[in-house]
C-alpha positions as CSV (number, residue, x, y, z in Angstrom):
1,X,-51.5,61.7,22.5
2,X,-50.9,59.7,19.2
3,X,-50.5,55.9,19.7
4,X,-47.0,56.8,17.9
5,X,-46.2,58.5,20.7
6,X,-45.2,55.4,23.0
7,X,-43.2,53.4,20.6
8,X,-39.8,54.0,20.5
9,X,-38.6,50.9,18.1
10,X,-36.6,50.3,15.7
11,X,-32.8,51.9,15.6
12,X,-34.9,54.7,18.1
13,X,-33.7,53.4,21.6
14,X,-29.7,53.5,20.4
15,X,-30.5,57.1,18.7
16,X,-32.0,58.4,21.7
17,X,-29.5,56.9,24.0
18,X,-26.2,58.1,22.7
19,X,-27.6,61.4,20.7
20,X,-30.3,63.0,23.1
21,X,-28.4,61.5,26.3
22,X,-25.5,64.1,26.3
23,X,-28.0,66.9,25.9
24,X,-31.1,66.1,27.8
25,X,-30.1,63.1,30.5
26,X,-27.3,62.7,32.0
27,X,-27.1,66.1,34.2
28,X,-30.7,66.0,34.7
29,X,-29.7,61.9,35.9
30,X,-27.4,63.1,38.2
31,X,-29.2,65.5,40.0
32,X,-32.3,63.8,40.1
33,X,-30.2,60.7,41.5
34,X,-28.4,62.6,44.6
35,X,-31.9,63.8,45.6
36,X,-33.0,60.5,46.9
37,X,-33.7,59.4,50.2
38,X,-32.8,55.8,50.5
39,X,-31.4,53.5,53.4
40,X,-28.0,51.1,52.7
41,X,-30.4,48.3,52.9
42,X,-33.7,49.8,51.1
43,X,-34.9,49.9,47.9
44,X,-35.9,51.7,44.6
45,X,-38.3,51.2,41.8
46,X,-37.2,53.3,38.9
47,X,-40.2,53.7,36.1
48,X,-40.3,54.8,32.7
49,X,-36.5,53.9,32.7
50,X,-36.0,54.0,29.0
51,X,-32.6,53.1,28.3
52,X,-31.1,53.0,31.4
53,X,-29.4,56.1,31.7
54,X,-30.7,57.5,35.4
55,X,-31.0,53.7,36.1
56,X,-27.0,54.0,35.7
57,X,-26.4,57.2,37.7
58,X,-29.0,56.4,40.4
59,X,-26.5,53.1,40.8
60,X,-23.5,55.0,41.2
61,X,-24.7,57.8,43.6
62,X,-26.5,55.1,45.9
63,X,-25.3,53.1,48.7
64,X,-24.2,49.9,47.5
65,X,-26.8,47.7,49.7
66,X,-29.5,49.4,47.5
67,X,-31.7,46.9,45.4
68,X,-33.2,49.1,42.0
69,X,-35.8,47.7,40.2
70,X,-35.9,49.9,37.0
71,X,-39.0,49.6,34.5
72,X,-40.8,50.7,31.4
73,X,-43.8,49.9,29.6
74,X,-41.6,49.6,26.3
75,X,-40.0,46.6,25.7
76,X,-37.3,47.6,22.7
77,X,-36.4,50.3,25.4
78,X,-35.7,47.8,28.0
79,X,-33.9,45.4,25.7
80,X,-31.4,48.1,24.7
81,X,-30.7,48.7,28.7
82,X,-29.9,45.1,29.7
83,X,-27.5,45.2,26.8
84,X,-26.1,48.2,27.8
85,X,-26.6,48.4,31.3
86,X,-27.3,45.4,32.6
87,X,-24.1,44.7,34.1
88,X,-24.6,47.3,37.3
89,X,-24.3,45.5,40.7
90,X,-28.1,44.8,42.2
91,X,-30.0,46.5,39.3
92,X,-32.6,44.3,37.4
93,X,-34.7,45.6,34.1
94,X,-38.7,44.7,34.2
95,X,-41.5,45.4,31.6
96,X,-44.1,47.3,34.1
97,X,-46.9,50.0,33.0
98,X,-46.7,52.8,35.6
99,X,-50.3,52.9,36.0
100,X,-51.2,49.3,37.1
101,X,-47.8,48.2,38.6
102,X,-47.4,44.4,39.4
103,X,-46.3,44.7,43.0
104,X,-47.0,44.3,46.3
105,X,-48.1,46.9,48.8
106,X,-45.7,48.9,50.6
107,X,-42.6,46.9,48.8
108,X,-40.3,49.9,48.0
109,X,-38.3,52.5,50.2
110,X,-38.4,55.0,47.1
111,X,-40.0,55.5,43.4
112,X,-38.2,57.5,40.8
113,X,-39.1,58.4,37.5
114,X,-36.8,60.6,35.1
115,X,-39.1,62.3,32.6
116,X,-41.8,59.8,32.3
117,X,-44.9,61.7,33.7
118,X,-45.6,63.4,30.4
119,X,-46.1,59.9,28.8
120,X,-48.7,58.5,31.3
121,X,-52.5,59.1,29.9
122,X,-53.9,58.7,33.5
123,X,-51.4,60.5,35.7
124,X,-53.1,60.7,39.0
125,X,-53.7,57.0,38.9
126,X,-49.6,56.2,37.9
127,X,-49.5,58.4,41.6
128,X,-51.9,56.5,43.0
129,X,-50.0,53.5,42.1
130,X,-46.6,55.1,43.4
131,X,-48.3,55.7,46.4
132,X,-49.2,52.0,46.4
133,X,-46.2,50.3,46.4
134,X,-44.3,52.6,48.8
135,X,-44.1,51.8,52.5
136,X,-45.3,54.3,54.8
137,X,-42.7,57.4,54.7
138,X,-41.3,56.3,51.3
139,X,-40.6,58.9,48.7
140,X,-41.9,59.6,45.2
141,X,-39.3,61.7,43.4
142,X,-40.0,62.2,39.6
143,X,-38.8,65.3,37.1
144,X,-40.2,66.9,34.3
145,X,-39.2,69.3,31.2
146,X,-40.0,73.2,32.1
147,X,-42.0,75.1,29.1
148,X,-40.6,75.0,25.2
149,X,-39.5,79.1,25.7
150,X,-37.0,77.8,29.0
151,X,-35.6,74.9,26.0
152,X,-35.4,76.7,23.4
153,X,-33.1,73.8,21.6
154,X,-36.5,72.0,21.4
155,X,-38.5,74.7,19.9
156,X,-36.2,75.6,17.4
157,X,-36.3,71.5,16.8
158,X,-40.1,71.4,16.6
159,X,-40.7,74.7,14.6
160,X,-37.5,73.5,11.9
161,X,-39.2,69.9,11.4
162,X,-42.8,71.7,11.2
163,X,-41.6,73.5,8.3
164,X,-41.2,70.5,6.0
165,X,-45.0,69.5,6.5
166,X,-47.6,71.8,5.0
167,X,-50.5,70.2,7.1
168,X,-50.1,68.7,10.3
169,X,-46.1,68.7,11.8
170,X,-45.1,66.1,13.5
171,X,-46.5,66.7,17.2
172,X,-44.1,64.4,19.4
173,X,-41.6,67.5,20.3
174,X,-44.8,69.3,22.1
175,X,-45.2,66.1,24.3
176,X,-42.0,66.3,26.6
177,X,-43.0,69.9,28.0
178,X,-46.4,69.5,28.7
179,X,-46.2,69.1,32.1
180,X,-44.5,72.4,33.2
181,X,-47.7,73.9,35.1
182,X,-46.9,72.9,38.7
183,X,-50.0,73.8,40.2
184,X,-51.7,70.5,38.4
185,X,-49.3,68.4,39.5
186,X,-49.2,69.5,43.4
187,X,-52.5,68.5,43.1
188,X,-52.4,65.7,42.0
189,X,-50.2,64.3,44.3
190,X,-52.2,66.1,47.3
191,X,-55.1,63.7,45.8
192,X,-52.9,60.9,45.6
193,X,-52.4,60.5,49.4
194,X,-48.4,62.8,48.9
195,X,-47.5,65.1,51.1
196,X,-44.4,67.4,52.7
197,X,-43.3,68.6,49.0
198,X,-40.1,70.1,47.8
199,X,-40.1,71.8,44.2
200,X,-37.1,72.7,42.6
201,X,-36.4,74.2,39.3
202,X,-33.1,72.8,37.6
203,X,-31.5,74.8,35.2
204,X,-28.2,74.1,33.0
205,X,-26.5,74.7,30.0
206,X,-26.0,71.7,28.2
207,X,-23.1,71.4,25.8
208,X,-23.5,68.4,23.8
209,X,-20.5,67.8,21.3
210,X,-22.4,68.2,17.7
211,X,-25.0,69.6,15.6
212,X,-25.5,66.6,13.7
213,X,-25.4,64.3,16.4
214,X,-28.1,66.7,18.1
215,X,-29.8,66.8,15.1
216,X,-30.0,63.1,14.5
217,X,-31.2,62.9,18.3
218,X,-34.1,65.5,18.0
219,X,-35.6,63.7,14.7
220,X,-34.6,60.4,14.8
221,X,-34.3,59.3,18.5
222,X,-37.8,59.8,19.2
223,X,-41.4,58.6,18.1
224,X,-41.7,61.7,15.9
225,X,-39.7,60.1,13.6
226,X,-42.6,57.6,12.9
227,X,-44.9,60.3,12.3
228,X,-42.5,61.7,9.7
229,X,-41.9,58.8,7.6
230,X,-45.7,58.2,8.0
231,X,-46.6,62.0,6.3
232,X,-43.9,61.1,3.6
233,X,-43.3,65.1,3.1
234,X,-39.6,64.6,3.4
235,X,-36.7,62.6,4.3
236,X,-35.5,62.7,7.6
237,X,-31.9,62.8,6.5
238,X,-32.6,66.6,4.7
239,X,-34.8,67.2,8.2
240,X,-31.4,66.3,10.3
241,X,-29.2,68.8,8.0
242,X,-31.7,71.5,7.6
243,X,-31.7,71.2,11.3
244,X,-28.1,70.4,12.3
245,X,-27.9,74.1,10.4
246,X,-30.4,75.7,12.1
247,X,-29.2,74.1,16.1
248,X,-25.4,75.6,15.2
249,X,-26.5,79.0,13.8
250,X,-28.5,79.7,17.4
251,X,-26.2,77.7,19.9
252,X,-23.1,77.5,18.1
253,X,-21.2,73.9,17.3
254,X,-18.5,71.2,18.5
255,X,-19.9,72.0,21.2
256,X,-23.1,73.6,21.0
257,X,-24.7,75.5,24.1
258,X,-28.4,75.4,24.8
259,X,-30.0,76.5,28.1
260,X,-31.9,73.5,29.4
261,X,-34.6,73.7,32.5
262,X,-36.6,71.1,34.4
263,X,-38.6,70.8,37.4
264,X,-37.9,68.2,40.2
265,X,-40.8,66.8,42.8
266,X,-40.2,65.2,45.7
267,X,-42.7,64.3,48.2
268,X,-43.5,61.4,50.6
269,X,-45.8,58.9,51.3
C-alpha cells in the first residue's frame, strides 16, 4: 500500500463526503447500523469513521442512552466530521489508530467499522485490538467492498483513469476491494479470540444523482487523486469528464444505476 494511500487531505474529505457518499455510504451505513447489538445504556466505538457518515446513521438507528465514540487515524477526516456532524446527541470525534487503540480493557459494549479493514496494514492485530477493548460478549461488526466484477462502477473508474497513464495507473481504486476473500478474514478473527459469526453479503443498486458528481467523487474524493497530480500525465478535470462519459454511457445519468455489493461480519467477543 502506497503511503498516499492514507492521506485523504486537502478539498478530499468534502469530495468524498458529499460525492462518493450517495453512492457508496449511506445504504451500506444504514444497514451496517441496524445490525448492532447494543444496550440503551452501552456503548460503541466506531473506527475508521472518516467523515462521519455511519457515525451519523449508527446515531439515529440507536437507542438514545447509547454513548459512540467514533475514530480515525486521519485527522483532516476527523476535522470535516465535527464540522459536519458534530452536533449529534452523545457522539464525540477522537484521533485513534485501529491497531494500537488508546483504551482501556473491556470498555466498549460494541466496535464498528464501515469500510476501514482494507486500510489497516496489520489487520489481525487491529482484531486483536477490537477484541481488547470489548467486554466479554461484546460485538465486533465491520463491512467490506465485495470484488471489482460485483462493482463494476469502480472498475470502469479504475480502468478509465488507467488509461491516461502509460506506466503505472494510479493504484488507490484496487485498495477498497481487496478484502472480498472471506475465508482470510474468518480466520482471522478465529485467531483473534472471535467467535459465533454471521456473514452476510449486501447487495444494492445505488442511484446516485450525477455522472459528474460521481465522477468528481471517484477521482477526486480519494487519495488517488495524489498519485495523479504526482504522475503529471493529465489533469484531473479531463480524467472527471472522460469519466463522467464513460459512468453515464454504462449506467445511465441523473440518476445513474450501478449494482453495488459488500460483505458484513459480525461476531462476538
Amino acid at each position: 500500500m502506497s503511503v498516499t494511500h492514507t492521506q485523504f487531505v486537502g478539498s478530499i474529505p468534502q469530495i468524498y463526503d458529499e460525492c462518493l457518499g450517495p453512492l457508496f455510504f449511506h445504504f451500506y451505513a444504514k444497514d451496517l447500523a441496524k445490525r448492532i447489538v447494543v444496550e440503551d445504556s452501552g456503548s460503541v466505538l466506531e473506527i475508521a469513521c472518516g467523515t462521519g457518515i455511519a457515525t451519523e446513521h449508527i446515531r439515529h438507528a440507536l437507542p438514545g442512552g447509547v454513548e459512540i465514540l467514533a475514530t480515525d487515524l486521519n485527522e483532516p477526516m476527523l476535522e470535516y466530521a465535527r464540522a459536519k456532524r458534530g452536533g449529534l446527541d452523545r457522539v464525540r470525534f477522537e484521533q485513534a489508530n485501529a491497531q494500537d487503540l488508546p483504551y482501556d480493557d473491556a470498555a466498549f459494549d460494541a466496535v464498528v467499522c464501515q469500510f476501514g479493514l482494507m486500510f489497516f496494514p496489520d489487520k489481525l492485530g487491529a482484531f486483536r485490538e477490537a477484541a481488547r477493548v470489548l467486554k466479554p460478549g461484546g460485538q465486533l461488526l465491520f463491512s467490506v467492498w465485495d470484488s471489482f466484477d460485483r462493482n463494476p462502477v469502480s472498475r470502469l473508474a479504475f480502468e478509465t483513469i488507467a488509461r491516461f497513464f502509460d506506466d503505472e495507473p494510479p493504484t488507490f481504486l484496487k485498495l477498497p476491494f481487496s478484502c472480498h476473500e472471506i475465508d482470510p478474514i474468518k480466520a482471522l478473527l478465529q485467531e483473534a479470540g472471535f467467535s459465533g459469526m454471521a456473514i452476510n453479503v449486501v447487495g444494492t443498486v445505488s442511484e446516485p444523482p450525477s455522472a459528474a458528481k460521481l465522477a468528481e467523487g471517484l477521482v477526486a474524493g480519494n487519495p488517488g487523486i495524489l498519485e495523479i497530480e504526482e504522475r503529471g500525465s493529465a489533469p484531473a478535470g479531463k480524467i472527471i469528464e472522460a469519466l463522467a462519459k464513460a459512468v453515464a454511457d454504462e449506467f445511465g445519468d441523473n440518476p445513474v444505476r450501478t449494482p453495488l455489493q459488500a460483505i458484513t461480519f459480525s461476531t462476538f467477543r
